[in-house]
N, C-alpha and C positions, 0 to 999 in steps of 0.2 A: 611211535612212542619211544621217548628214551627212558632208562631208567640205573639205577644206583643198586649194584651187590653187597650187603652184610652179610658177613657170617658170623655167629657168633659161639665161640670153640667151649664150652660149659661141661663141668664134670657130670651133668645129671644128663643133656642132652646135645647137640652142637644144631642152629637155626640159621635159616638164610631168611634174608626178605630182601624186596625188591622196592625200590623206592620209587614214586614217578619222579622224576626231575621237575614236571613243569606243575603237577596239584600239589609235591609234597606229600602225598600219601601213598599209603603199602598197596601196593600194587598183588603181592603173594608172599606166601610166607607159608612154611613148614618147619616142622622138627622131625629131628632121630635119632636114637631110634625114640618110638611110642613109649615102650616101659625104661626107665633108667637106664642108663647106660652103668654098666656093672663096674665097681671101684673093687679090686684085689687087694683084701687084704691076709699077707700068705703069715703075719705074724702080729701080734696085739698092738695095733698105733703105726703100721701101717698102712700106707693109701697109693694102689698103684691104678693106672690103667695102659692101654696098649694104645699107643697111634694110628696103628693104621685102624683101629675101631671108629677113632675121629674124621680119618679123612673118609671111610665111606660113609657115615653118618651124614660128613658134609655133601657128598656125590648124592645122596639120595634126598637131600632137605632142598639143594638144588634145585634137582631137575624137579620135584613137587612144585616148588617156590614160582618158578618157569611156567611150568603149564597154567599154575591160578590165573598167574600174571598174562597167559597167551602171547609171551614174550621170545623173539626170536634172540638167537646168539649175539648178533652187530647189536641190539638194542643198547643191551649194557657196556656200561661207558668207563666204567672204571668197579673197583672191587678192594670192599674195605674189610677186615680182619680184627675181631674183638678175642680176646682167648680169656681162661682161667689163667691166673695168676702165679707165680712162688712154684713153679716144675719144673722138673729138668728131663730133658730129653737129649742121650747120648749116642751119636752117631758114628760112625766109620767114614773111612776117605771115601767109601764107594756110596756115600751118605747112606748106607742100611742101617735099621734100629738095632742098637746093642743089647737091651735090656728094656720091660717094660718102664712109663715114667713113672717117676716118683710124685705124685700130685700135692698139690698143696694145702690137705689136711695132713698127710705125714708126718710123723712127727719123733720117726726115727733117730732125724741129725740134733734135737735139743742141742745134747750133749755135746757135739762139737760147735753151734753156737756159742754156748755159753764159755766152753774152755776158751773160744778165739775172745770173746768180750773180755774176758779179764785178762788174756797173755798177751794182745795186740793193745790192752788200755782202752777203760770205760770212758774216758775225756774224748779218744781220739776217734772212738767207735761213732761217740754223740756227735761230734764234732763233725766228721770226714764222711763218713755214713747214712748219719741219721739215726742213727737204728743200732741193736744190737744183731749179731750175723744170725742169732734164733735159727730156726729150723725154716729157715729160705732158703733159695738153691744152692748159693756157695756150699752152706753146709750142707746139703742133700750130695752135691758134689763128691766132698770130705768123706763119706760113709760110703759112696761107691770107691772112690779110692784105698779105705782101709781093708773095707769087705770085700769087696769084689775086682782086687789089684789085676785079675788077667784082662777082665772087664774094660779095665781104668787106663790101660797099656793102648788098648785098640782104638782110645776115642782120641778122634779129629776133631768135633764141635760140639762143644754143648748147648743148647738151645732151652727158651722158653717154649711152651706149647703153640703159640700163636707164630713164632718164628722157625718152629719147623714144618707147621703148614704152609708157610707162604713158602718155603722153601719147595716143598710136593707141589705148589700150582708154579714157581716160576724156576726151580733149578738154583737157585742162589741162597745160599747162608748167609742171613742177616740179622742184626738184632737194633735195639734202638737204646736211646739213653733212659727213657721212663722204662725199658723189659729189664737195664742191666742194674737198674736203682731199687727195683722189685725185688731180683735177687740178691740183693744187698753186696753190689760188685764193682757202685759208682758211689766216687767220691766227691760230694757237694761241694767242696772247697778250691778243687782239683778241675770240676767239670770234667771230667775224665775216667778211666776206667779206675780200680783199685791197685795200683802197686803193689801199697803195704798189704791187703788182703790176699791178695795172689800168692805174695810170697811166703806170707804164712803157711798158708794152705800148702805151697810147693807147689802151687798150679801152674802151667806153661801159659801163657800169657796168648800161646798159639793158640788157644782152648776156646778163646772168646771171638764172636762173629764179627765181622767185621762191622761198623756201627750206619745205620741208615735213617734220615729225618722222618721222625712219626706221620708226619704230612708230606707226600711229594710222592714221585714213582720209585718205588721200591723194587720196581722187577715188572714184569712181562709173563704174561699167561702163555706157559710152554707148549708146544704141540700135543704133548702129551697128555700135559690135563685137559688142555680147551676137549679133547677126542672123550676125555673118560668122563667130563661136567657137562657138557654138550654147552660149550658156551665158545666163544668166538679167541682164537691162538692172536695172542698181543695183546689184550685186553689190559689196562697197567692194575697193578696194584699198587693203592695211593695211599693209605694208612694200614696203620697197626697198631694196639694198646692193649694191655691189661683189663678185665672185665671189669674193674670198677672205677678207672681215668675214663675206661669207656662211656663207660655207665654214666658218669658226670656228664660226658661232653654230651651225649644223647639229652640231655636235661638242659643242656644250654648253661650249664655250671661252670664257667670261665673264669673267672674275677675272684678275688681275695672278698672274705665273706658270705659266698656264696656255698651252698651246701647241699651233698645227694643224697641219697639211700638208695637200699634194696634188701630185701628181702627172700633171695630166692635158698637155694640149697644151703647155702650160709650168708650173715647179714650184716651188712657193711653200713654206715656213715660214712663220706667223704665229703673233708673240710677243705677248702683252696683260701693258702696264705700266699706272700709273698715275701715271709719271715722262715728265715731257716730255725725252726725252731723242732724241739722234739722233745718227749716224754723222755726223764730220765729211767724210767726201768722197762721202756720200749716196750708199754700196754697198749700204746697206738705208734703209730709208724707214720713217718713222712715218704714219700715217694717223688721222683719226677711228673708232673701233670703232661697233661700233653701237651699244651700251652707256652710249655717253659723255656725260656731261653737264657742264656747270661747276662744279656743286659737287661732283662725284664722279666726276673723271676718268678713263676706257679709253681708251686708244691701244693701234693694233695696229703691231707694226713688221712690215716686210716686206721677209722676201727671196724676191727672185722670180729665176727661171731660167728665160732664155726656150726654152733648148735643150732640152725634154724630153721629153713624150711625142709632138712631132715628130721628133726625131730616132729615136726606134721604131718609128712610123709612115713615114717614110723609110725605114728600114733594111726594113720588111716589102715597102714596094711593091717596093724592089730584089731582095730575096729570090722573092718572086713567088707563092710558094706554099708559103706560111707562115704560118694563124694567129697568134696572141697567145700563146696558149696554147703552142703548140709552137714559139715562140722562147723563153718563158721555160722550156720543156723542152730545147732545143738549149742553152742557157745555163746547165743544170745540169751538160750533158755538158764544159762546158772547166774548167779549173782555178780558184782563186780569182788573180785577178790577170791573168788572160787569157795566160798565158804570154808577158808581157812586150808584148801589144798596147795601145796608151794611144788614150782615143777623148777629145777635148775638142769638147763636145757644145754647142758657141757658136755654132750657124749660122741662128738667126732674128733677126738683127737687132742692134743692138748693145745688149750686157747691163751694167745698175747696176752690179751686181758687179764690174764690170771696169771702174768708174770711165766707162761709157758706151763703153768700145769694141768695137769689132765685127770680131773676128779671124777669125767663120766656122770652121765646125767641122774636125777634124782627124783624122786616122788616122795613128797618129806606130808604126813599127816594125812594119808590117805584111812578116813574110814567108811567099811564096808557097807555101814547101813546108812551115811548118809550121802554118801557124792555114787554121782552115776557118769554114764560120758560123757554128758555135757560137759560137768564138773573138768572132768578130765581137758576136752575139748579149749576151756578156756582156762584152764590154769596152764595148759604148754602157751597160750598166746599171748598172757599175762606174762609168763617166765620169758619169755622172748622179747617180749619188751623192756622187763627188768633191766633185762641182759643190756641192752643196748642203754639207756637210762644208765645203768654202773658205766658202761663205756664211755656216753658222751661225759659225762662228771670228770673224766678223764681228759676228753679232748678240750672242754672248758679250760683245766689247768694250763694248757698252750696256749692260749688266747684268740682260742674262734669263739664268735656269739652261734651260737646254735636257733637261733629263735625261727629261723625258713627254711624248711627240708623241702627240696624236690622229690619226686619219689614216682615211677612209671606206675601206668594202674594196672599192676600185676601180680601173681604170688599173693604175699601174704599182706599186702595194700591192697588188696579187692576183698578183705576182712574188718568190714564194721568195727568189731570190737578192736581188732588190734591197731589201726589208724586210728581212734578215738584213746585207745588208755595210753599211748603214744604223744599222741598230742596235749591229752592233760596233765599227762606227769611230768614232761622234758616244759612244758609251757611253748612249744613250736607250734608257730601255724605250717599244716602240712597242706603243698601241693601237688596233687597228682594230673600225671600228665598222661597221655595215647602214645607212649613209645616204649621200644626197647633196646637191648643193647644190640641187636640186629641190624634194626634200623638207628641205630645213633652210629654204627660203624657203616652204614651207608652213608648217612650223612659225611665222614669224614672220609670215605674215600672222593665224593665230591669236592670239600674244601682240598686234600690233596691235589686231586686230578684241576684243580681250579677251576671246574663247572660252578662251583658256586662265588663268588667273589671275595665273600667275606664270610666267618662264623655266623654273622647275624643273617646275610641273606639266606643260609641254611638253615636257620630255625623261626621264618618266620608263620611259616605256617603252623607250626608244633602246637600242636592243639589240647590246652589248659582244661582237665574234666572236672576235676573237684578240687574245694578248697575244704579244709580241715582247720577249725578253727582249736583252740584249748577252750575249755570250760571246768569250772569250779566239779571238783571229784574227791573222794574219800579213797582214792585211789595208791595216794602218796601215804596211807597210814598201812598198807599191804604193803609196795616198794618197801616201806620201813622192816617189816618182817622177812621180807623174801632178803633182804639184804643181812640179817642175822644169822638166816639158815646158812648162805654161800660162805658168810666168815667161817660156821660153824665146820662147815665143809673144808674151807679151805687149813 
């Protein structure tokens, strides 16, 4: 048997799964740790965690993954790499961690964001960028340099999450053009890194990884890791991306029009144009796709919601003794619209979509004698939907049709009501599919390692579970209220 490594690097957990090469399907798959992996925060709106927490997360999701699969070491052929998004992770020459990372609910650097947007120019920010520099890594960067200057002295590389695990499995610092367009550090006009931002910043230009194609061999499984994953010294690693480029390409999301979601710890859309185009007060974000190249451009836009499958995951630990499963059973039992409870589901940090503000989430017209869990239950799933619903309105404004969401059958898409008030509000037919970003970064270390020939002979087994149609709902006369309270809010 041969088969295909994902990992895939996630603030709540980090997953391997193993792909067969020749059926197409998961062969093994594990997580770790079992409860959350714990986010530090040592001050209000910030989000940190530690690396090496990741990498044995990943040594242990591993060799689980292995044994399901009864998979020896030479089996696996290549080894692909999906991470969280917008981190930074600063190293030394002796590549040791400096500081834990800054993760990408943080939302410490706004401020120097925003100062670069208006002293480097909003024209050239829209223009060269995409994006406004917000609270992505450059500026995460900016605040270890101001605050933490003996810190800031010692680093040799700064890295996204995903590029300094492949760094741990093959010894080499590397990063790509979709990790350095994440961190708002590539200029789209340029194809190239950021000059003018560097120099803003006063960053040394030495700071930045050396750049590697998101598809092809990126490095070599070192003796060191192959000893400590139990998996086979040379093994290539063939891809790397962003958890939600990921996310798309695991969906088969390649082509302009085509559109992803997810749902997990926070909740994204991702739109594929082939127009540089971008939201002028940077509520959604363009990014490098994987796809992309300069004669044949893919950009993914992205809206992202930081409040989402944590605020479920809060709503359970409160509840106490409540599965998943039977809150979105307790959520079929209340009405559509919660009988007037509104939940604005804004409480990780401060959200794009809200132009960078941080209102913290809300429970607006709770009363005691007539809403119960349920109640509760389906007004965070309603408010989460809202949420995305405000954002696509947004991504509209750029000129994606939004009318076909992919979406893996997982998280908060294996929830009746919220695939349904979803699909009736946005007017989307939703289809969900049997993958995840695990196995969509298995997938792509095959089209890397050129086991597969083409994207399409890697997805043609991808197996379609449900289709989600729209239907006529009183759904959109709640969206209208819930959308008064977040004015009111904001």
């Amino acid at each position: 048997m041969e088969y295909l490594l994902g990992i895939d690097l996630g603030s709540s957990s980090v997953k391997a799964a193993l792909l067969d090469i020749t059926s197409g399907a998961c062969a093994g798959s594990a997580f770790y740790p079992k409860k959350e992996q714990d986010i530090m925060a040592p001050q209000s709106g910030y989000a940190e965690q530690n690396p090496d927490q990741w990498y044995k997360s990943a040594k242990d999701a591993i060799k689980d993954a292995i044994y399901e699969a009864s998979a020896r070491p030479d089996d696996i052929k290549a080894i692909g790499i999906a991470y969280q998004m917008h981190g930074l992770v600063c190293v030394d020459r002796n590549k040791e961690i400096l500081r834990p990372a800054i993760i990408w609910c943080d939302s410490r650097s706004v401020p120097y964001g925003e100062e670069a947007f208006e002293k480097i120019g909003k024209d050239f920010c829209l223009s060269h960028l995409m994006n406004s520099p917000g609270n992505f890594t450059a500026s995460k960067l900016a605040w270890v340099k101001e605050h933490e200057p003996d810190i800031y002295k010692k680093i040799y590389k700064i890295m996204l999450p995903g590029d300094w695990l492949a760094m741990k499995l093959t010894g080499e610092i590397k990063t790509t053009s979709s990790g350095l367009s994440e961190g708002i550090l590539w200029d789209f006009l340029k194809e190239g890194h950021s000059s003018e931002l560097m120099s803003y910043f006063d960053f040394s230009e030495s700071l930045l990884p050396s750049l590697t194609p998101t598809f092809g061999r990126q490095g070599s499984l070192s003796k060191e890791a192959a000893t400590d994953l139990g998996l086979a010294e040379g093994t290539p690693i063939s891809y790397r991306a962003g958890d939600q480029p990921n996310n798309a390409l695991s969906l088969n999301v390649l082509e302009p029009g085509e559109v992803a979601a997810t749902a997990g710890t926070s909740g994204v859309v991702y739109g594929i144009t082939d127009k540089k185009r971008f939201d002028p007060h940077s509520r959604v974000n363009t990014f490098v796709h994987v796809t992309h190249n300069e004669n044949n451009p893919r950009l993914g836009v992205l809206l992202c919601i930081n409040g989402t499958g944590i605020l479920n995951a809060w709503i359970k630990r409160l509840l106490g003794d409540c599965s998943y499963l039977e809150m979105n059973k307790l959520a079929e039992n209340a009405p559509c619209g919660s009988d007037g409870l509104i939940v604005l589901p804004f409480g990780n940090g401060a959200e794009r979509v809200l132009e960078n503000k941080n209102i913290g989430a809300q429970l607006i017209g709770l009363d005691f004698n007539r809403h119960s869990r349920a109640h509760i239950c389906r007004a965070a799933q309603e408010g989460i939907v809202f949420s995305f619903v405000y954002g696509m309105e947004v991504m509209a404004e750029t000129g994606l049709d939004l009318k076909n969401i992919r979406a893996g059958y997982a998280n908060m898409f294996m929830s009746e009501i919220f695939c349904s008030t979803l699909a009736d509000i946005s007017g989307a037919t939703i289809e969900l599919y049997d993958t995840d970003g695990a196995l969509g970064a298995a997938r792509g270390a095959g089209i890397g390692a050129e086991i597969f020939n083409s994207p399409k002979n890697a997805f043609e087994k991808l197996e379609k579970k449900q289709v989600i149609e729209p239907k006529k709902s009183d759904i959109k006369l709640f969206y209208d209220e819930w959308k008064k309270a977040l004015n009111k809010a904001l």
